[in-house]
N, CA, C and O atoms as a GROMACS GRO file, in nm:
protein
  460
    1UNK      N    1  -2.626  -4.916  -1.234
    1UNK     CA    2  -2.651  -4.897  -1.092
    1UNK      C    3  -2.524  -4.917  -1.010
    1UNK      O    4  -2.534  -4.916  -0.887
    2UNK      N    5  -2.375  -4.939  -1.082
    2UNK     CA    6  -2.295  -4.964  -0.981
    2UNK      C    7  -2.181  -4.886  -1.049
    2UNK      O    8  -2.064  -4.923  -1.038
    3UNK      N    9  -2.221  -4.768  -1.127
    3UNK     CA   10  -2.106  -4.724  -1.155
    3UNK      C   11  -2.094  -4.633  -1.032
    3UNK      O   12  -2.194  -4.611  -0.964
    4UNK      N   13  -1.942  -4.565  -0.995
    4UNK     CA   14  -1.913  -4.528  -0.909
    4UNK      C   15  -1.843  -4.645  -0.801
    4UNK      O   16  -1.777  -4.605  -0.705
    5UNK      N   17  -1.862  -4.778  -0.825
    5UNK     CA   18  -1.779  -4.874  -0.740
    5UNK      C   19  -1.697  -4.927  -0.852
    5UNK      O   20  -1.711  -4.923  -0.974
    6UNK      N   21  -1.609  -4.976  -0.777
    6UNK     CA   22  -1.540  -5.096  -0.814
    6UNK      C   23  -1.591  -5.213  -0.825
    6UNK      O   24  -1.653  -5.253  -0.727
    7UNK      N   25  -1.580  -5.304  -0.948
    7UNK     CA   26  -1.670  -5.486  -0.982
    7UNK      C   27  -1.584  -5.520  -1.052
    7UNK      O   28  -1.527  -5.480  -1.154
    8UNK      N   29  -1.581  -5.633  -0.958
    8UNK     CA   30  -1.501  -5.784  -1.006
    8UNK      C   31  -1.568  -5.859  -1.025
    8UNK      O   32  -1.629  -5.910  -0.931
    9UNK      N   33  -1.591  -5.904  -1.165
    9UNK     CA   34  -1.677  -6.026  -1.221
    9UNK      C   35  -1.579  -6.140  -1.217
    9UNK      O   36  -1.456  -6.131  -1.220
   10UNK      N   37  -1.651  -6.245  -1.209
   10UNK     CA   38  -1.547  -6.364  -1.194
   10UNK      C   39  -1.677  -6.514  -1.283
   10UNK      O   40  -1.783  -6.557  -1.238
   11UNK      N   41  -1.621  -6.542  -1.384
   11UNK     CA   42  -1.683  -6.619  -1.497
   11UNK      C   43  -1.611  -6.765  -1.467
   11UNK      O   44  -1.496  -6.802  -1.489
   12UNK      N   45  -1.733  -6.836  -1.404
   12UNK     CA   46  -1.700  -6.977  -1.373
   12UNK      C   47  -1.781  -7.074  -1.390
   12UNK      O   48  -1.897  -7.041  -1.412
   13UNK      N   49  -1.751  -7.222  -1.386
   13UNK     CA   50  -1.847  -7.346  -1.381
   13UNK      C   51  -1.824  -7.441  -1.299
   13UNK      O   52  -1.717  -7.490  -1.261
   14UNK      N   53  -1.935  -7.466  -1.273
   14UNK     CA   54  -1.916  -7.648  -1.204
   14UNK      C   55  -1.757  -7.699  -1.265
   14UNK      O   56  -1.652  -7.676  -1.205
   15UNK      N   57  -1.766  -7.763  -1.378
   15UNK     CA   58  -1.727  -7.879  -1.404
   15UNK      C   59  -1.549  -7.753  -1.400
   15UNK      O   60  -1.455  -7.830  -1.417
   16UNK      N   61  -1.510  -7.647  -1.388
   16UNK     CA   62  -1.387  -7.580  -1.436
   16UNK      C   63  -1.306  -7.574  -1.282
   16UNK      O   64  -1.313  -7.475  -1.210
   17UNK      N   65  -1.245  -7.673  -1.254
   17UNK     CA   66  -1.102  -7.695  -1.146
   17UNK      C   67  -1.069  -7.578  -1.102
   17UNK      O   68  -1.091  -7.536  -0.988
   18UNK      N   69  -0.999  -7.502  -1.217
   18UNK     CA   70  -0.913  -7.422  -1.161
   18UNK      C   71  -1.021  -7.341  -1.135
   18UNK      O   72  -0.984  -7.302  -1.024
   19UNK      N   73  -1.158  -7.269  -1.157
   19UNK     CA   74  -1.227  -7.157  -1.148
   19UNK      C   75  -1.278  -7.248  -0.969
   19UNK      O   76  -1.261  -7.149  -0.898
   20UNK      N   77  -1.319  -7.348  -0.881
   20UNK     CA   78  -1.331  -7.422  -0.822
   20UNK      C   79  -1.224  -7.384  -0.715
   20UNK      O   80  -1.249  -7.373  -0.595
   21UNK      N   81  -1.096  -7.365  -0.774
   21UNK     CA   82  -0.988  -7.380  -0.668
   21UNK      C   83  -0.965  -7.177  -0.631
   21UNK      O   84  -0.920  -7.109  -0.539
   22UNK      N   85  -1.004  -7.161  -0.715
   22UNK     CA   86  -0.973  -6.999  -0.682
   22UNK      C   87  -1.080  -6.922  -0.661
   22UNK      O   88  -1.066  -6.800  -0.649
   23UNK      N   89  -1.240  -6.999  -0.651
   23UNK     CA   90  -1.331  -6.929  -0.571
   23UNK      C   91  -1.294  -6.845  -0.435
   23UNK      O   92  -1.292  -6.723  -0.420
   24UNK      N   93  -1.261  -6.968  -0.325
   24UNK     CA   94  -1.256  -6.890  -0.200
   24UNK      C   95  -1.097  -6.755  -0.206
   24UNK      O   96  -1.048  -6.666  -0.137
   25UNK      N   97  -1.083  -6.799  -0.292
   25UNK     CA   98  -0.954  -6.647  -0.286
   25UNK      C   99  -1.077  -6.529  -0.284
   25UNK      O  100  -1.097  -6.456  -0.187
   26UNK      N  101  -1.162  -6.524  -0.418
   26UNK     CA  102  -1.231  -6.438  -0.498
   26UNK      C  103  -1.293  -6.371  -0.378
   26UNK      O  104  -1.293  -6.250  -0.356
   27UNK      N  105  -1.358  -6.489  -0.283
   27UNK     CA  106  -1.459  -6.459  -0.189
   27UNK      C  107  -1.399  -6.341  -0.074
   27UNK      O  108  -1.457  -6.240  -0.033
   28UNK      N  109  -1.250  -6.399  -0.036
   28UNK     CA  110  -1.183  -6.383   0.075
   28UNK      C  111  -1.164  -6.219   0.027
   28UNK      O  112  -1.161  -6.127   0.110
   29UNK      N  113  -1.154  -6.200  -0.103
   29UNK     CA  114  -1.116  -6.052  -0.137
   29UNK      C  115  -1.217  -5.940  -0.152
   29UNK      O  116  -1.212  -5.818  -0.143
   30UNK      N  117  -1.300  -6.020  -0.177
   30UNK     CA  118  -1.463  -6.001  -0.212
   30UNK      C  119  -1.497  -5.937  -0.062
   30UNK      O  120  -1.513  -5.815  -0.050
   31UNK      N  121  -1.507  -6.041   0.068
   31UNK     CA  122  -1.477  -6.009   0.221
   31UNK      C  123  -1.409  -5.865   0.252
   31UNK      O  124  -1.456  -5.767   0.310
   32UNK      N  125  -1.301  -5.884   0.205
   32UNK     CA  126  -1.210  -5.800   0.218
   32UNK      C  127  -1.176  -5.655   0.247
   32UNK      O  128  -1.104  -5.589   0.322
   33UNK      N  129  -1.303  -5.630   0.108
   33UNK     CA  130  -1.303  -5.551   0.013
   33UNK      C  131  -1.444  -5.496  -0.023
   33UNK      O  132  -1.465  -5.450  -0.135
   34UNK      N  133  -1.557  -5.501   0.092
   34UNK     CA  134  -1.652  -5.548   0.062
   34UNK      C  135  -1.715  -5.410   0.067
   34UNK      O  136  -1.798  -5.408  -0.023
   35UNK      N  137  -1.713  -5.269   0.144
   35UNK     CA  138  -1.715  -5.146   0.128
   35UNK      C  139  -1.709  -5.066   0.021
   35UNK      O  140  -1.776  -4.972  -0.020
   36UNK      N  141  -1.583  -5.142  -0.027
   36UNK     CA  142  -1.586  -5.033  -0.204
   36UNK      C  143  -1.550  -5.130  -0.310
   36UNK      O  144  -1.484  -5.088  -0.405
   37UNK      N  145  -1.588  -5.266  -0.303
   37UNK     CA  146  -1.593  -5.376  -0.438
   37UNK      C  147  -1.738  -5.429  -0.387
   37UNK      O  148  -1.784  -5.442  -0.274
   38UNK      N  149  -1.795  -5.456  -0.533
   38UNK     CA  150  -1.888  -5.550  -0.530
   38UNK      C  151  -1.851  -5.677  -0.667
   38UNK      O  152  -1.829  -5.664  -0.788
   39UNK      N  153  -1.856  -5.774  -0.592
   39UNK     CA  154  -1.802  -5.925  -0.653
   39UNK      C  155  -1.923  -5.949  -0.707
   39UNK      O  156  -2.024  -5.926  -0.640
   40UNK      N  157  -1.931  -5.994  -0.826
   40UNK     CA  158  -2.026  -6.107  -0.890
   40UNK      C  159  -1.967  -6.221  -0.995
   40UNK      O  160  -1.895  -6.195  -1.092
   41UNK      N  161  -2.013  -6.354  -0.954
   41UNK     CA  162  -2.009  -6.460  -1.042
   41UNK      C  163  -2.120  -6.466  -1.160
   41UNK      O  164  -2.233  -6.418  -1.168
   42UNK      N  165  -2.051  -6.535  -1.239
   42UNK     CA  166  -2.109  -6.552  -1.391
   42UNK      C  167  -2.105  -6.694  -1.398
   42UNK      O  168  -1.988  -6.732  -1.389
   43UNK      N  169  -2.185  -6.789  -1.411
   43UNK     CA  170  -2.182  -6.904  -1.378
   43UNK      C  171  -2.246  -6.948  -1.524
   43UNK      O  172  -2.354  -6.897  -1.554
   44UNK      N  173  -2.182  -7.044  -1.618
   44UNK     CA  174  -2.186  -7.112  -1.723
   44UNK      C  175  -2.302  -7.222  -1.744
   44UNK      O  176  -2.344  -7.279  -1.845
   45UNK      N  177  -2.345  -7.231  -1.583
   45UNK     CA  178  -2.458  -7.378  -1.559
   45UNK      C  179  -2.548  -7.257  -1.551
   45UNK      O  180  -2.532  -7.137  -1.527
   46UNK      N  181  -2.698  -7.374  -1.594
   46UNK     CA  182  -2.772  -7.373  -1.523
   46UNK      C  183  -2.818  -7.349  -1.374
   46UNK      O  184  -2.776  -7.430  -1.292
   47UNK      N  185  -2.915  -7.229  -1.322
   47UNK     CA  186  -2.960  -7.157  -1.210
   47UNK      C  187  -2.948  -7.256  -1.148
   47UNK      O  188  -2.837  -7.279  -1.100
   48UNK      N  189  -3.059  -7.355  -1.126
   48UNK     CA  190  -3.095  -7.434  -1.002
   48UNK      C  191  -2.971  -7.515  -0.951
   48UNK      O  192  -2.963  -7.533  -0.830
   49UNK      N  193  -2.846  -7.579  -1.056
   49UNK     CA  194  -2.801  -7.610  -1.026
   49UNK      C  195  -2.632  -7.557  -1.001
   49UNK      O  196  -2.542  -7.626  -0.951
   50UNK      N  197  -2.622  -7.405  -1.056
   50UNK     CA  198  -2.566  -7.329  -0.942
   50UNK      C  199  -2.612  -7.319  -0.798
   50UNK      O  200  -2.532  -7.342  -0.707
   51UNK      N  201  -2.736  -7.286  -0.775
   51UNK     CA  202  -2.740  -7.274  -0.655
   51UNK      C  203  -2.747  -7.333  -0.542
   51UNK      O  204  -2.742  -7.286  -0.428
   52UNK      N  205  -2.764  -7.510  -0.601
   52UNK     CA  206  -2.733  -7.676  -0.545
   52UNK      C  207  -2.573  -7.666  -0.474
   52UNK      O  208  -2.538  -7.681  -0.357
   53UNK      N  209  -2.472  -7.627  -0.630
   53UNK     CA  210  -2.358  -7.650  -0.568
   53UNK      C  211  -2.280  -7.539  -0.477
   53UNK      O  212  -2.191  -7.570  -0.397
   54UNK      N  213  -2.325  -7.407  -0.501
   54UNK     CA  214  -2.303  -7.361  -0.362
   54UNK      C  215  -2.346  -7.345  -0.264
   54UNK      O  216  -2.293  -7.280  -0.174
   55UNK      N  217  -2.456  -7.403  -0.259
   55UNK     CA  218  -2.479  -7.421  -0.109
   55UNK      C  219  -2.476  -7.566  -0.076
   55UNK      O  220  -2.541  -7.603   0.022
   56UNK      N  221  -2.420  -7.642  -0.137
   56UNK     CA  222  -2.332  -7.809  -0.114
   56UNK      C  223  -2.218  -7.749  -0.070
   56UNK      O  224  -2.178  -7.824   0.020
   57UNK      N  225  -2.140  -7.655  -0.081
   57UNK     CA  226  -1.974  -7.648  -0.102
   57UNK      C  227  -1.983  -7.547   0.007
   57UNK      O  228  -1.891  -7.552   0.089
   58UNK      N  229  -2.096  -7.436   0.031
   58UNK     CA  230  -2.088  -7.338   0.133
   58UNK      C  231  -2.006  -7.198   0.099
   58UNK      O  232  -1.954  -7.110   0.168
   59UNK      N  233  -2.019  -7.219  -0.029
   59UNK     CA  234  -1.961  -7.066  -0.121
   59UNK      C  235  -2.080  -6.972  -0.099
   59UNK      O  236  -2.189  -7.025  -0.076
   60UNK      N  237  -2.072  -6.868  -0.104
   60UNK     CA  238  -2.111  -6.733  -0.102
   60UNK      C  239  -2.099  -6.589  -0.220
   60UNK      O  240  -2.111  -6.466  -0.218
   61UNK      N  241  -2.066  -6.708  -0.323
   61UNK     CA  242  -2.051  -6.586  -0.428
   61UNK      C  243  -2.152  -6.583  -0.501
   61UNK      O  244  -2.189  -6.663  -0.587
   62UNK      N  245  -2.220  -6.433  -0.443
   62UNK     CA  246  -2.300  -6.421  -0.574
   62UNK      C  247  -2.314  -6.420  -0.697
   62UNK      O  248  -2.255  -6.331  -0.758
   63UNK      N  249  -2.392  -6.513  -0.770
   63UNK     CA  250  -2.389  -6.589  -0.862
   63UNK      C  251  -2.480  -6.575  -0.992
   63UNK      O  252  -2.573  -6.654  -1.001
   64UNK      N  253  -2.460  -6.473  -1.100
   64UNK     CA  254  -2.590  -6.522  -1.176
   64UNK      C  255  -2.551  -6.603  -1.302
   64UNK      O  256  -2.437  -6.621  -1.344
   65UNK      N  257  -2.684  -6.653  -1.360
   65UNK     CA  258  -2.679  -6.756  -1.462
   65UNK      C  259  -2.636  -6.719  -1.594
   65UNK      O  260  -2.692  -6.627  -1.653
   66UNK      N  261  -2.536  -6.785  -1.650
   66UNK     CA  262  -2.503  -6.730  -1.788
   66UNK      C  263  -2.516  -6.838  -1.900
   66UNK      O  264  -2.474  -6.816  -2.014
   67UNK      N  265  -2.566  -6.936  -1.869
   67UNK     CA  266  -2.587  -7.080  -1.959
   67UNK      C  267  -2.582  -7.042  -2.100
   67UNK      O  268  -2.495  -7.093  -2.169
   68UNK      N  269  -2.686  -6.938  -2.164
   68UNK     CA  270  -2.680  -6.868  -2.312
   68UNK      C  271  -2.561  -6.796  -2.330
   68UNK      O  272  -2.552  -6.733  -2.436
   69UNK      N  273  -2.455  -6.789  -2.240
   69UNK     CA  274  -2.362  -6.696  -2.321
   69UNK      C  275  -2.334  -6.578  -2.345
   69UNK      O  276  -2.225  -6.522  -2.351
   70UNK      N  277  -2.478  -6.528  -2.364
   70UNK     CA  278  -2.499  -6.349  -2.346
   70UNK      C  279  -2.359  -6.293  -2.278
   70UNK      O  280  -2.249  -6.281  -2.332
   71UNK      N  281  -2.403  -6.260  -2.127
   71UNK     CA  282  -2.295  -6.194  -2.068
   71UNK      C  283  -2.153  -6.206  -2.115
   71UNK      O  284  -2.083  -6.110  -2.146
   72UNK      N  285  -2.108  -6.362  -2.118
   72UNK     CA  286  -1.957  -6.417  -2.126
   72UNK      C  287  -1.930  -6.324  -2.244
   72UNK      O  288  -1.845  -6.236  -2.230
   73UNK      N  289  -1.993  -6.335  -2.354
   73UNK     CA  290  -2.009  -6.302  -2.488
   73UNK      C  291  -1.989  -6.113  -2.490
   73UNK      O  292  -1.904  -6.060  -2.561
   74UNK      N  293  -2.095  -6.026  -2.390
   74UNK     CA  294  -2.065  -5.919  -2.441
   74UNK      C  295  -1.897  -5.879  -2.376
   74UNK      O  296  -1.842  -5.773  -2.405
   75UNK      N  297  -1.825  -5.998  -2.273
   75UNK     CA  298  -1.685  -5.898  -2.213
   75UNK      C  299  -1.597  -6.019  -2.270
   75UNK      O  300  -1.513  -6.065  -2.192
   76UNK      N  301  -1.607  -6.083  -2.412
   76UNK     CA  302  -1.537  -6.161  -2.499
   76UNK      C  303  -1.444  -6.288  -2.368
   76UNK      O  304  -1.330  -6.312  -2.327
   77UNK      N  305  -1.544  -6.323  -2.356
   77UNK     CA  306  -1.461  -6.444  -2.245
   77UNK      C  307  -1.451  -6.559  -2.326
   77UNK      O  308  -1.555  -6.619  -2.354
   78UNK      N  309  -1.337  -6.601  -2.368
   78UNK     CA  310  -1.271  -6.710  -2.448
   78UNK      C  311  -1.278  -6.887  -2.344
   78UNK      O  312  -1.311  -7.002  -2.372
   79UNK      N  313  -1.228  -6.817  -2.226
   79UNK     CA  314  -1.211  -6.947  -2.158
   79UNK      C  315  -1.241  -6.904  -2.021
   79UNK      O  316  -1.304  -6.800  -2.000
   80UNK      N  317  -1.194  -6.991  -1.916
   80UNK     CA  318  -1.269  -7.000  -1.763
   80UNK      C  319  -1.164  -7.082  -1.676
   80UNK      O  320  -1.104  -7.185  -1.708
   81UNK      N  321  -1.157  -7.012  -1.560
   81UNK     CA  322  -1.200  -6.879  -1.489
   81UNK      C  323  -1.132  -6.771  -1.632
   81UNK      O  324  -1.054  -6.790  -1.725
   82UNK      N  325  -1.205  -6.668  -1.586
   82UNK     CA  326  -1.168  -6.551  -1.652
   82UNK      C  327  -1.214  -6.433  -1.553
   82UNK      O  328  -1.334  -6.419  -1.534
   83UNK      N  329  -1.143  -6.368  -1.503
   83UNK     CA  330  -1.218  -6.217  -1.390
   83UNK      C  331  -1.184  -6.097  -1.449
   83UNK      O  332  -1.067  -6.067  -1.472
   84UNK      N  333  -1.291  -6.016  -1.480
   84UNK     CA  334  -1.339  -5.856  -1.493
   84UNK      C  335  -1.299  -5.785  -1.400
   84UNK      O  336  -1.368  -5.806  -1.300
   85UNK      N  337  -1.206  -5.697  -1.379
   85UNK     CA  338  -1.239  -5.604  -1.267
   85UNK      C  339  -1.236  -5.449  -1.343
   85UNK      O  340  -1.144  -5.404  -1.412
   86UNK      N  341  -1.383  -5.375  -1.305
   86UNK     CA  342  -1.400  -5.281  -1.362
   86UNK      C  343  -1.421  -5.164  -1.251
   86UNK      O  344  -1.486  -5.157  -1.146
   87UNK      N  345  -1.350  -5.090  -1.310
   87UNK     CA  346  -1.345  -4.939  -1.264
   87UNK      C  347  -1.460  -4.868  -1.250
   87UNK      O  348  -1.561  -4.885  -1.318
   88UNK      N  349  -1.441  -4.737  -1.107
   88UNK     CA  350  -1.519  -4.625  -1.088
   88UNK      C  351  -1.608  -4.591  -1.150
   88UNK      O  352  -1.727  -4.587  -1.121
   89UNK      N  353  -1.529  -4.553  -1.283
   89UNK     CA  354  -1.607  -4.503  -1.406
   89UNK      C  355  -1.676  -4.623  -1.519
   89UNK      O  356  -1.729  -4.588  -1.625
   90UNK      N  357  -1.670  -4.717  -1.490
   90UNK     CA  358  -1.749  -4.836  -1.566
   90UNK      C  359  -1.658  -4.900  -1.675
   90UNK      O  360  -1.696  -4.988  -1.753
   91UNK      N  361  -1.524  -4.841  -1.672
   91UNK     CA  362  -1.430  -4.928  -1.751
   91UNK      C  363  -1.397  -5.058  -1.715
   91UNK      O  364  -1.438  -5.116  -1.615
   92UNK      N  365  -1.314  -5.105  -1.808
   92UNK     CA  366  -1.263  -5.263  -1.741
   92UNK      C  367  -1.149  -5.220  -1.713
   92UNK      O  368  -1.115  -5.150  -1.808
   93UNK      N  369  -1.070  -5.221  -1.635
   93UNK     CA  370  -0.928  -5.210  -1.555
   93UNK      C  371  -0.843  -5.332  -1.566
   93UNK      O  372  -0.723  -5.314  -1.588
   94UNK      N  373  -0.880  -5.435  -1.556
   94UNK     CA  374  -0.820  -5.570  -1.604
   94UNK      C  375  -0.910  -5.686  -1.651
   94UNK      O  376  -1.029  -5.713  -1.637
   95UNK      N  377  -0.830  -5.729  -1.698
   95UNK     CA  378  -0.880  -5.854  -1.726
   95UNK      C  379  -0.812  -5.984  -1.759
   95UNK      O  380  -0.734  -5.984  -1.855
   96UNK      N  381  -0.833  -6.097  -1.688
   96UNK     CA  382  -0.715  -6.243  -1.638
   96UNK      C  383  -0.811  -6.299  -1.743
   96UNK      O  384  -0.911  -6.241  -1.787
   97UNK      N  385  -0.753  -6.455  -1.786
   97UNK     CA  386  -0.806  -6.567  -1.839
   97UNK      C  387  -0.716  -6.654  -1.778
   97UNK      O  388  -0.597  -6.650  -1.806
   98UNK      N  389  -0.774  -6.756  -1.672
   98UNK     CA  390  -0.674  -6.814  -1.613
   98UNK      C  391  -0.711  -6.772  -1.433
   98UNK      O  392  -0.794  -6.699  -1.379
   99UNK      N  393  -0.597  -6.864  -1.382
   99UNK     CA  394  -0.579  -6.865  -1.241
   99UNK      C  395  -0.565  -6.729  -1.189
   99UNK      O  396  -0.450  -6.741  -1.230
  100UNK      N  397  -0.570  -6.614  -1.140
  100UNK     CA  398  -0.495  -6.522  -1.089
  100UNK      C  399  -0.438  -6.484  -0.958
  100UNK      O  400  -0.525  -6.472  -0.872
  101UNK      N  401  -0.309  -6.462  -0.916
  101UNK     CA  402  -0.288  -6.476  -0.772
  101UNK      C  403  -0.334  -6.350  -0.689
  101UNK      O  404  -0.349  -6.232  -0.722
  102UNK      N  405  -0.348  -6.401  -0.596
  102UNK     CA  406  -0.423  -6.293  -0.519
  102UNK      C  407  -0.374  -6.141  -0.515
  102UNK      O  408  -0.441  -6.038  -0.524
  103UNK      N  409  -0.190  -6.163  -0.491
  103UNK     CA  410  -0.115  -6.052  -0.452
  103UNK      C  411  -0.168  -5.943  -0.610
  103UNK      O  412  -0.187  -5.822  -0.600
  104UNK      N  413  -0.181  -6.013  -0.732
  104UNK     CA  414  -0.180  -5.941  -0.835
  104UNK      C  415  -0.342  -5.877  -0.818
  104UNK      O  416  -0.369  -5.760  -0.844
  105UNK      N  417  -0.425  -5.962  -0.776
  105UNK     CA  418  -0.547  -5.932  -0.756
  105UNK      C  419  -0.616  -5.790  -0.694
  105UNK      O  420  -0.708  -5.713  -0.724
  106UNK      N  421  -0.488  -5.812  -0.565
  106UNK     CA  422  -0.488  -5.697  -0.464
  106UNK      C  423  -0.455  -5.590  -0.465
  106UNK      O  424  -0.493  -5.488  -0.407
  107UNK      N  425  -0.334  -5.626  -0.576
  107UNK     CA  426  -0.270  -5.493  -0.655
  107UNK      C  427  -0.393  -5.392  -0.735
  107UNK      O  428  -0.429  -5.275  -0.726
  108UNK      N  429  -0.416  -5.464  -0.784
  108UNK     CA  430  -0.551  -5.447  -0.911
  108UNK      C  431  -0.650  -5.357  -0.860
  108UNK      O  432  -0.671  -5.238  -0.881
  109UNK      N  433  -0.720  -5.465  -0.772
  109UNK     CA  434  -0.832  -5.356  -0.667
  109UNK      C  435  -0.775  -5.195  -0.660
  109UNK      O  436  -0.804  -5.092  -0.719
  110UNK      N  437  -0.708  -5.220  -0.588
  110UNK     CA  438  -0.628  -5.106  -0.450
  110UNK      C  439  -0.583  -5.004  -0.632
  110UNK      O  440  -0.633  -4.895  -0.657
  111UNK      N  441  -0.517  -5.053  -0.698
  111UNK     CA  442  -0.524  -4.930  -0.798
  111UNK      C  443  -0.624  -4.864  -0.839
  111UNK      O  444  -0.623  -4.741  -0.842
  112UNK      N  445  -0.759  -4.961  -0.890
  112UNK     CA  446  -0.897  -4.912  -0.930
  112UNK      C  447  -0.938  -4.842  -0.844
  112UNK      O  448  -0.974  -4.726  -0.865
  113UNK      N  449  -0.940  -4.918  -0.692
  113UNK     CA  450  -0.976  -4.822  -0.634
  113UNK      C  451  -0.934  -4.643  -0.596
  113UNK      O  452  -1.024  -4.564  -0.571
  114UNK      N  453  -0.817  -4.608  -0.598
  114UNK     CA  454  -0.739  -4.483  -0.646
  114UNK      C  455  -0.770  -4.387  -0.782
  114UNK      O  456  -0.739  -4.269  -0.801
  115UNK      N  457  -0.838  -4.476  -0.861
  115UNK     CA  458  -0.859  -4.384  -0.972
  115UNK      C  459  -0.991  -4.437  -1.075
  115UNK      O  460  -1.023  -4.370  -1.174
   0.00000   0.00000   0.00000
C-alpha cells in the first residue's frame, strides 16, 4: 500500500540511547518531509509499553510492535538504531546501523525521492 512513496523505517527501543537521542532528528525529517515520506518506527518492546513511553517523552513516531523479531528479521537488522529508507519502487535505497546524521539523511531522502 505504500509503494509509490518514499519509507523510512527506523528500528528502535526503550532501553537503546543512541536510537533515544536520534528520534527527534527522525521526527523533524519525518515533519519535513511529510508529503512524499512516510516514517515508521519498529519498536523492539512491547505495545503497551511503547505507547507509555511516547507519550511520557511526547514523541510522535509512529510506532509498531516488533518484540518477536519478525519484521527486524525479514530487513536483517543486526543491531539498533538501524533506519530503512526505501524507494518509489519498494527497494531499500539505504540502509544505516548506527547513529545517522541528518545532512546524510537528507541527502538520502532528496535522492530517493528523484528516482
Amino acid at each position: 500500500s505504500m509503494r509509490g512513496k518514499v519509507v523510512l523505517v527506523d528500528f528502535w527501543s526503550i532501553s537503546c540511547g543512541p536510537c533515544i537521542r536520534e528520534m527527534p532528528m527522525i521526527e523533524s525529517v519525518g515533519e519535513a518531509h511529510k508529503a512524499e515520506l512516510i516514517v515508521w518506527g519498529v519498536s523492539f518492546d512491547q505495545p503497551d509499553r511503547d505507547k507509555k513511553w511516547l507519550l511520557q517523552h511526547q514523541r510522535a513516531l509512529a510506532t509498531l510492535s516488533d518484540a518477536d523479531f519478525v519484521v527486524s528479521d525479514l530487513y536483517k537488522v543486526q543491531g539498533i538504531p538501524a533506519l530503512v529508507l526505501i524507494g518509489m519502487d519498494g527497494k531499500i535505497k539505504n540502509y544505516w546501523e548506527g547513529e545517522v546524521s541528518k545532512p546524510d539523511l537528507e541527502a538520502a531522502i532528496q535522492h530517493a525521492l528523484q528516482h
